[in-house]
Every structure is written in structure tokens, then in C-alpha cells.
C-alpha positions in Angstrom: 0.0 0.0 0.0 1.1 3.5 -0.6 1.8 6.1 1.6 -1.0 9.5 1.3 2.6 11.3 0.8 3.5 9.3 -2.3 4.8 11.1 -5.4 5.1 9.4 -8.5 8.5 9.9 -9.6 9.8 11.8 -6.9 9.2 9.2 -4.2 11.8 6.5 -4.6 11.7 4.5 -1.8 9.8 4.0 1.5 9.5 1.7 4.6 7.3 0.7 7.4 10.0 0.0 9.4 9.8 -3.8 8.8 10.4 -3.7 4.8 11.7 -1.2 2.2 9.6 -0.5 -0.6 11.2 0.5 -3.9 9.2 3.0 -6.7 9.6 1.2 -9.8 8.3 4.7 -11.8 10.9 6.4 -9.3 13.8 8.5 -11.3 17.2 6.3 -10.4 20.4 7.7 -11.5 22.1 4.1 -12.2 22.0 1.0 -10.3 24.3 2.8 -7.9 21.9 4.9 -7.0 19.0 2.7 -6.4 21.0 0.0 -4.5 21.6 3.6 -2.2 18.0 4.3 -1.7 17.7 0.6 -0.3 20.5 1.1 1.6 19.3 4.5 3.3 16.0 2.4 3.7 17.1 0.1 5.1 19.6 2.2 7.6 15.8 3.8 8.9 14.9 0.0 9.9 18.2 0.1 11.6 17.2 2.7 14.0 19.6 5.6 12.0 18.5 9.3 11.5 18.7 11.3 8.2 22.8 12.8 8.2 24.1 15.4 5.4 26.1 13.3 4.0 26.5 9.5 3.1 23.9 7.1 2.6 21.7 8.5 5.1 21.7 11.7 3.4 17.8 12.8 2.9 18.9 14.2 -0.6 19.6 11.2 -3.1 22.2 13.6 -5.2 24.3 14.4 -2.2 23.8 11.0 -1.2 25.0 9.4 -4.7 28.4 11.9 -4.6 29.2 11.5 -1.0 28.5 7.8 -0.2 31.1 5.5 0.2 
């Protein structure tokens, strides 16, 4: 089920804490980048908050330049 908040392209990735949800119509800038969004995902079932950098970034460009 979607969330009310869900954009169509913009929304890439979700979770309800238990699984992560990928937007197949979501705008992905390689397979980098969406094996990232499962990652930061994934880190929010793990308990971890949104950083400015890294995977956890909340901005998928700064997180696809600055994750290691």
C-alpha cells in the first residue's frame, strides 16, 4: 500500500519500518543509486536518523556523490 505522501516519480523508496519498498516509476540515476536508496532504507529500519552526508543523506544527489 502507498503512503498518502506518495509522489510518483519523486518518491523513490519507503518503509514501514519492517520492509523497504522500492518506486519502480521512481527516477534512479544508475544501479548505484538505487541499491543507495535501499540502503538508506534500510539504515531507517536500523534505527539511524537522516545525516548530510552519506547514505543516510535525505537528498539522493548528495547521497549518490558522498556515499562510500
Amino acid at each position: 500500500m502507498k503512503p498518502s505522501w506518495y509522489v510518483k516519480y519523486l518518491l523513490r523508496g519507503f518503509t514501514d519500518m519492517k520492509d523497504v519498498f522500492v518506486n519502480n516509476d521512481g527516477i534512479f540515476l544508475g544501479k548505484r543509486d538505487y541499491d543507495l536508496v535501499i540502503a538508506h532504507e534500510q539504515g531507517h529500519i536500523e534505527g539511524k536518523e537522516h545525516t548530510w552526508f552519506g547514505v543516510m543523506s535525505a537528498y539522493g544527489i548528495v547521497r549518490l556523490l558522498t556515499a562510500i
